[in-house]
N, C-alpha and C positions, 0 to 999 in steps of 0.2 A: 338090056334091062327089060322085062315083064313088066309090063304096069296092069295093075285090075282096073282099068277105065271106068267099070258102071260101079265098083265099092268105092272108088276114089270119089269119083264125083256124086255119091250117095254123102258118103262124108264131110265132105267140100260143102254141100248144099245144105245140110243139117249144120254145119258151121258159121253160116253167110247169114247168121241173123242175131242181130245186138242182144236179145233178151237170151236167146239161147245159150250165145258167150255167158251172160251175165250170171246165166243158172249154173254154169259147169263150174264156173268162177267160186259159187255160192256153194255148192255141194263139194269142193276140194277133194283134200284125200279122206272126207268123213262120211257115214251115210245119214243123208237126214231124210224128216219126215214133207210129205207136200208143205203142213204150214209154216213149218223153219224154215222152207224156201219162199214162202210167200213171202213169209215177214223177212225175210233176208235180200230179198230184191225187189218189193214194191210194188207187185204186181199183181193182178188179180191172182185168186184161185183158179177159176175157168185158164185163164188165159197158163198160168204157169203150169196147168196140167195137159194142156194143148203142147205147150212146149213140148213137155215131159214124156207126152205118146210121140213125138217126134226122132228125140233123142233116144230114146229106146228103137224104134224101128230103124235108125243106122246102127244100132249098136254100139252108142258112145255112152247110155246107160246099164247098170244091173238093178234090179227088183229085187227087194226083199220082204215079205210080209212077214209082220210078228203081232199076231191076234187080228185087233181092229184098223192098225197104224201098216202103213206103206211105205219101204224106206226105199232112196235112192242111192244108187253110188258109180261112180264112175267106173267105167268096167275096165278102163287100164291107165297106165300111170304113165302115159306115153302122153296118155293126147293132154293134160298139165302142159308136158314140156313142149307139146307141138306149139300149144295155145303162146305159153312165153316166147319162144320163137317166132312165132309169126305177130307179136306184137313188139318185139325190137326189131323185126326186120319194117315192120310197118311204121316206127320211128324212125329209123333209118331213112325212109323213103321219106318221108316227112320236114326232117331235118335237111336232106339234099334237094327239094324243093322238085322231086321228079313228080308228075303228076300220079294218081293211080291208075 
């Protein structure tokens, strides 16, 4: 098996941060504006546009502008299902008391 080692762990590392979860979490399969994500996760505007240039530059986000408004969206329906998988397998590990 080929692994792309530097997009993998481009995506791993764009991954490995609570808020960031929390955004992709917040934006599902719809596209919203920065402030529906603000007001949807609690978090600054600075800060959740920080996020947002982050997620975009692994390309776990898509941009869309329409006029004055900025919309987000997840640019595949894969990384959803990776997110739920890697939080049952992270229960898992939880549950059987293995360290991480």
């Amino acid at each position: 098996m080929d692994l792309l080692f530097k997009p993998i762990a481009a995506i791993c590392k764009s991954l490995a941060d609570e808020n960031r979860l929390r955004i992709l979490l917040a934006i599902g399969n719809d596209k919203k504006s920065v402030s529906q994500i603000v007001e949807s996760v609690e978090l600054s505007q600075p800060l959740v546009s920080h996020h947002l240039k982050e997620l975009r530059r692994s390309h776990l986000l898509k941009v869309e502008r329409q006029g004055p408004f900025i919309y987000y969206e997840i640019s595949n329906g894969s990384i959803l299902a990776l997110l739920t998988r890697v939080n049952e397998m992270a229960q898992e590990l939880i549950d059987s008391h293995e360290p991480f």
